[in-house]
Every structure is written in C-alpha cells, then in structure tokens.
N, C-alpha and C positions, 0 to 999 in steps of 0.2 A: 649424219656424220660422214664426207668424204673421207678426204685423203688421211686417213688416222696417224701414221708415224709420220707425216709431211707437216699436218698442224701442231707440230711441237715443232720437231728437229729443224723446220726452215728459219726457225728464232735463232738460228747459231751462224746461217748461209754469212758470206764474206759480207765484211762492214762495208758502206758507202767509197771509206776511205783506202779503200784493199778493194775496189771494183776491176783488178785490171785483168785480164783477158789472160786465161790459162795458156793460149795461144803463142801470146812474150814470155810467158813462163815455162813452157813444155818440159823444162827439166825440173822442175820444181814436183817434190815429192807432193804436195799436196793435190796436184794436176794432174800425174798420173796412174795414183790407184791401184799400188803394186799387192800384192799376197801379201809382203811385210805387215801394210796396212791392216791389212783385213786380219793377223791374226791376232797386230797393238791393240786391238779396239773389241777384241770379241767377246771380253769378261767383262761383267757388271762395273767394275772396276777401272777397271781399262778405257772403257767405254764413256761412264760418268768424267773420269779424269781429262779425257782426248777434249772434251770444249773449250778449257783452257786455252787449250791450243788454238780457238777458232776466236778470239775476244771473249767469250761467254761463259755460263759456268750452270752447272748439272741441278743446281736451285733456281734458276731464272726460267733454263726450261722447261723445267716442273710447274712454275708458278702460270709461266704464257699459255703451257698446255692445260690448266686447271680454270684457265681463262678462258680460252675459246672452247671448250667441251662446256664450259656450264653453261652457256647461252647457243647450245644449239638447239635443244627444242623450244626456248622460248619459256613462257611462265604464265599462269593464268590466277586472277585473282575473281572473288565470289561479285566484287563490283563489276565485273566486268559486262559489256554490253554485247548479248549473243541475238543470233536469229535462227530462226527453222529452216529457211529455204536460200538461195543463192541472190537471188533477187532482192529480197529484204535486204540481204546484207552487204548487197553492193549499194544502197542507198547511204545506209547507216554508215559505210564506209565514206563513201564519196561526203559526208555530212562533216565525218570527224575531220578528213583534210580541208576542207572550206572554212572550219573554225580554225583550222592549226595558218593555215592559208591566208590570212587578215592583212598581214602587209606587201608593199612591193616585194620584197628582200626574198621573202618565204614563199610568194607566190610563184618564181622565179624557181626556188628550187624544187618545187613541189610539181612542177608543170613536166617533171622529165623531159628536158629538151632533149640531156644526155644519154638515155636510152635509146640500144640501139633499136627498134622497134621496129621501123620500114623492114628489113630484110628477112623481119618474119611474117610479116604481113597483119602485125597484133597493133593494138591501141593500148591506150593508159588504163579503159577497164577491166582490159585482159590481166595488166600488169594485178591490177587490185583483185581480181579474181582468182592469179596464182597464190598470191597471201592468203586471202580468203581460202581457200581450200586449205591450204597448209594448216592451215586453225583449226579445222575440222578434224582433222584424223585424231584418232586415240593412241596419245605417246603412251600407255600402261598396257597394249596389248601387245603380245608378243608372235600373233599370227602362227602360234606350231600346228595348227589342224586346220587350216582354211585348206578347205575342200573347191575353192575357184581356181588359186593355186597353190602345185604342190614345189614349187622351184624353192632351193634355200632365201630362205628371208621374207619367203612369202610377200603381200601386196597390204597398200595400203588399208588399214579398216576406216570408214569414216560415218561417224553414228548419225552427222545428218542425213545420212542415206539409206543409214539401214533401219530408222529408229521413227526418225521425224521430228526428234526432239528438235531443242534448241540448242544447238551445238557447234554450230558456228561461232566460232568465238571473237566478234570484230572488235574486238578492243587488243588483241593479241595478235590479230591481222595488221592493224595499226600501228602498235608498239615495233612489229619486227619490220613493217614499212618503211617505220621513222628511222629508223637504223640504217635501211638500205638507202631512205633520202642521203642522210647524215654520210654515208662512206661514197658515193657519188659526188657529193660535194666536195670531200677529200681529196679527190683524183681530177678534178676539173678539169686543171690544167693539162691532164694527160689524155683526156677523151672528148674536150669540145672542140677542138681546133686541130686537125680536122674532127669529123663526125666517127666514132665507130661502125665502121660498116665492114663485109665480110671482104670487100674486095683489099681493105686498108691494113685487116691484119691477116689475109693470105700465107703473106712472106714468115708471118712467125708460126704460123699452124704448119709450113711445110717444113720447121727446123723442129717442131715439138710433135711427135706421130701418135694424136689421137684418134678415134671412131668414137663414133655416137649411131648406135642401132635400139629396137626396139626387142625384147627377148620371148619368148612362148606365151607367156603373163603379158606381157604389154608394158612392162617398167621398160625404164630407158636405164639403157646401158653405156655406161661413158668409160672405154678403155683406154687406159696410157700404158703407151709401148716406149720404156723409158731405152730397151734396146735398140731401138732404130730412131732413137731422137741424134738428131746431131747437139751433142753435149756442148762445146766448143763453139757452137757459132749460138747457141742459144745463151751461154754465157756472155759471150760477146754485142749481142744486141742491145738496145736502152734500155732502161727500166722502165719506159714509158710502152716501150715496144710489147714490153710482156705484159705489163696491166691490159693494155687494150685487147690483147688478144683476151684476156681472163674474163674480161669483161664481157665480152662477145661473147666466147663457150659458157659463160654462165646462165645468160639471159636463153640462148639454146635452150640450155636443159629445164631451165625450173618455169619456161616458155611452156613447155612441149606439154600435152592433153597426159599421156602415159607415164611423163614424171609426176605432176601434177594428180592424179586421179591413183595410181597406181602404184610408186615410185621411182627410186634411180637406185640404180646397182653399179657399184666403181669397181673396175679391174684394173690392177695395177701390177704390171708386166715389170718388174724390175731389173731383173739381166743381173742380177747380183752386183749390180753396180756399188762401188768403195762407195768406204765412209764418204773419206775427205771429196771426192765427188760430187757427191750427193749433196755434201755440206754447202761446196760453195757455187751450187748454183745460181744465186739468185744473192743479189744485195737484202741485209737482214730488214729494213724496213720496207724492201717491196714484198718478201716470202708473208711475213706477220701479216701484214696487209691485205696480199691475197687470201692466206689461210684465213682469215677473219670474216673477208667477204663470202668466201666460198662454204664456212663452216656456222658461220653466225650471225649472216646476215639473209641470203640468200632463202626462199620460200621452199626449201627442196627437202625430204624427206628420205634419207637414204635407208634401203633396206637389207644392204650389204656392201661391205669394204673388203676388196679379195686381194690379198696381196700376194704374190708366186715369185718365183726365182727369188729370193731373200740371201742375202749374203748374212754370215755370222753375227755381224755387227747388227744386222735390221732385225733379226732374231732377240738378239739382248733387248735394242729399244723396245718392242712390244712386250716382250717379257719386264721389263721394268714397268713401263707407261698403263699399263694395264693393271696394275695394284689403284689406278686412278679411275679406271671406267666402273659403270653401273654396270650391275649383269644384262641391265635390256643391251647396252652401248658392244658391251664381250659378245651378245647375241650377233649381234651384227656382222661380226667379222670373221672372213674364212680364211686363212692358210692352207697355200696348193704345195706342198713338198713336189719336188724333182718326180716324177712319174706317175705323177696323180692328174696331170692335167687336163690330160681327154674327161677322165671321168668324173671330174669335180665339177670342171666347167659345163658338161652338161647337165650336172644337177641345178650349176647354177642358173644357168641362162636356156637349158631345154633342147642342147645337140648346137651341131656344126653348121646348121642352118641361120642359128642366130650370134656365129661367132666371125672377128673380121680375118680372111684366107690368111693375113701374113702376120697374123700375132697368135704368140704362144707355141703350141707346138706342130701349129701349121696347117692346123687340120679343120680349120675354119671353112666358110663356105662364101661368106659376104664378098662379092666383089666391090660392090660400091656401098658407102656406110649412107648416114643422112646427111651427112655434111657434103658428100660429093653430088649425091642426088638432088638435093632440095636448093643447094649455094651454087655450086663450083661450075655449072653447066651454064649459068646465068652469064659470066663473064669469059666462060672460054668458048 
C-alpha cells in the first residue's frame, strides 16, 4: 500500500473537462487554499459533503478506495502453480507467458517494448523476477519482532528463503503481471512515442520534489515533499507528462534489489497542504489511474505509509478511510504530529543518515538521493 489517502481522494482531482490551469484562475477559491477552506472541510461532515463540490460524491470514493485496497496484495488459490527456488520459477513463469503469448497481438504486448528498462540497466527476467519475489513474501505476518530489523514496519519475510518450501507462488506472479501487461497497454499512447526514459521525464521530476534512498534495513525509501513541489506548474503540465514520469518512478522502485527483497517505505511530506489543492491536482481519470498502477498493479510491497504535516481535513480522511483498512493495512501506517519528526523518522528510517537534507525538518543528511546519483550525472 503507498500513497493511502491519495488512492482514494485522487478519485475526486478536477474532471478532464475542468483541466484548466489554477494559474488563469488564481483568484479562484478553489486554487488558493485559504484557512476558510481548511476549517469547511475539517468535520466528518463537512468533509463527506465538500466532493460535491469537486463533481463526485463521498460513496464513489468509498467504493474506488474499497477497489484499489482489495487488489493490493493480490490473491492466491490452492490451484495455483508454486516453486522452491527462483530459478524454477522463472521457467514456470516464462512458460505461463509463451502460452498467454500465442498470437501476434499478445506477443506484442507481452514483449514490454514499453518498459523503461535500459536506464536501469534490467531485462524482462528481471522484470519477471520483481513479480516473482513479490509472491513470495507472507502477506499474514506482521514482522513485530524481527530481530534483522528493528526500524517500524520491519522487512520483508519470504518463506522461500527462510523455509524452502514451495512458496513462490508463480501463478500469483502471473496474474499480477497480467495486470501490469493490461495497464501498459492502457497508457500506450502516452509512453511509446517517445520511449520513457529518465532524460524525457526530468522536467516533471524537477516540478514534483521526490528522493528515493535506501534506509538502515535496506528497504527503499520513496519520499514526497509535496512542500517544495511546484503545485502550479505540475498542474499545468499534460497528463501524459505526469503518467510518464509515474511510470518511470515506478519501475525505479519495484526495480530496485532493497524494494524487492526487503521493502519500500513512503514518506509523505504534506506541508498541510488545502483540501481543494490537493483535490485538484491531477485530472480524475489520470489520479485513478495512477493510484491503480501504483497500488494494484505494481510488484511492490510497502512496509510503511508515513504521512506528517496533515492539515485538519487529511486528518478526518484517514480517520474515516480507515473503518475500511485491515489491521495488517492500520499496521502499516504512521502519523508524524508537528514535533515528532526527528524522532519518528529515525525510528522509521534509522537517523539522519538515511533522510534527504532538505525534507522535513531539515535535519537530514543525504546530499544526493538515488535518482541523482545512479540517472542525473549521466546527462548532465
């Protein structure tokens, strides 16, 4: 589970037909996010009724958030086709796509042309090996005593490794493959022409201020600093422009050996940013879309969702949206109150070592995250 209050409430972000740029609107109450706002919207009440206002309404995003939560860890059935070791089950994998694979049409999408791939330096068996691991881990354990680590949220457990069993479950590798095939094919138009590559969506990583570092445990840590985002010009770019960069940071993280083996931990810098802000950043069929990819399709295991700076209103949404989570899904997520920050975040991530200098309350240490280090050196 990433972004938790983002994969609901982006179900509400402005309609196609209301895309236009806060920027011609600046006077427009909804653009800029006064105290007014934040006080309309801070009761259960208040808050259900405000979607109205946005085209949408407080049962739809009940129902899209009850959507994308049930298909994040995936599902497993006793037919299903497992193996003991990695190797095995990258055969048994590569077996099931060669029969799904039968025609031109399929072969075509199944070949991931559209992955960005080159600028990590991975292939397609990598791709099939991040699924493959993802099957592996045990969604029933809640990790409170792992004694490898003691950071909140603890690490991956995965029984084919600790066991021997057969617990790779490549039919559930599969199934959540086919998924990511299927939402790739969705966005075609928006990431073959050109190719996704890190140099193509630069311009939108430097209007949306993420790091991606690795933390004391080895999970990957993907922080948004929605403070230092330029709101306004990220609103302003295509839709097409945000998918590809989503796209990109996605394949990043559930890429990466420490998300993959270990997990991912989201930090989510909010600046107490307004409702209606928040609301309309993103056209509603690109927000759903991405939350989808990112929540329900994607190989990634999150082992914590931290959300800090909260305004009154993101307060009410988790206190409501959470009557819906499982207690493993409640496990997952921490709230940083106003003065908690140093000391929460080094529980979570293991000191100022592994936090980035200019997020939060400053006291980070990371001068360069991964994205700067591993991409950004290449073309500058």
């Amino acid at each position: 589970m990433l972004l938790l209050i983002a994969a609901a409430i982006s179900a509400t972000a402005r309609s196609d037909a209301d895309s236009r740029s806060c920027t011609a609107a600046a006077n427009d109450a909804d653009c800029q996010g006064d105290e007014t706002e934040e006080e309309d919207v801070s009761s259960p009440f208040a808050f259900m009724k405000a979607f109205s206002k946005l085209g949408s309404s407080w049962s739809h995003i009940v129902s899209e958030y009850v959507s994308v939560i049930g298909a994040v860890d995936g599902y497993a059935l006793k037919t299903d086709i497992r193996a003991a070791n990695e190797e095995e089950a990258l055969g048994a994998l590569r077996s099931l796509v060669a029969d799904v694979a039968s025609t031109q049409e399929k072969k075509l999408a199944w070949s991931l042309r559209t992955s960005p791939l080159q600028d990590f330096g991975k292939s397609i068996d990598d791709i099939f090996l991040a699924f493959l691991r993802w099957s592996a881990v045990d969604d029933h354990s809640f990790n409170d005593d792992d004694e490898s680590c003691s950071l909140l949220g603890s690490v991956n457990h995965r029984a084919a490794f600790l066991t021997g069993d057969r617990e790779i479950n490549v039919s559930k590798a599969f199934r959540r493959l086919e998924s990511y095939i299927n939402w790739m094919q969705s966005v075609e138009e928006f990431i073959s022409d050109p190719p996704v590559t890190f140099e193509s969506i630069l311009p939108s990583l430097d209007i949306f201020s993420i790091n991606v570092a690795h933390d004391r445990c080895g999970r990957l840590v993907w922080y948004v600093n929605l403070g230092q985002t330029d709101l306004r010009a990220f609103m302003d770019q295509q839709p097409r422009e945000t998918i590809r960069m989503f796209v990109w940071v996605a394949h990043m993280l559930f890429l990466d050996e420490g998300a993959q083996t270990r997990g991912l931990v989201v930090i989510d810098d909010m600046d107490y940013i307004s409702f209606y802000k928040y609301m309309t950043m993103l056209p509603i069929q690109v927000g759903l879309s991405i939350d989808r990819f990112l929540l329900s399709v994607t190989p990634i295991k999150t082992k914590n969702v931290v959300l800090m700076h909260r305004a009154p209103w993101a307060r009410t949404a988790y206190s409501l949206l959470s009557w819906f989570l499982t207690k493993k899904m409640k496990k997952r997520v921490t709230m940083i109150d106003t003065g908690q920050e140093v000391e929460l975040l080094n529980q979570i991530v293991g000191g100022p070592d592994y936090i980035p200098r200019d997020f939060g309350s400053g006291a980070g240490r990371i001068e360069s995250d991964l994205i700067a280090t591993d991409h950004l050196g290449d073309i500058r």
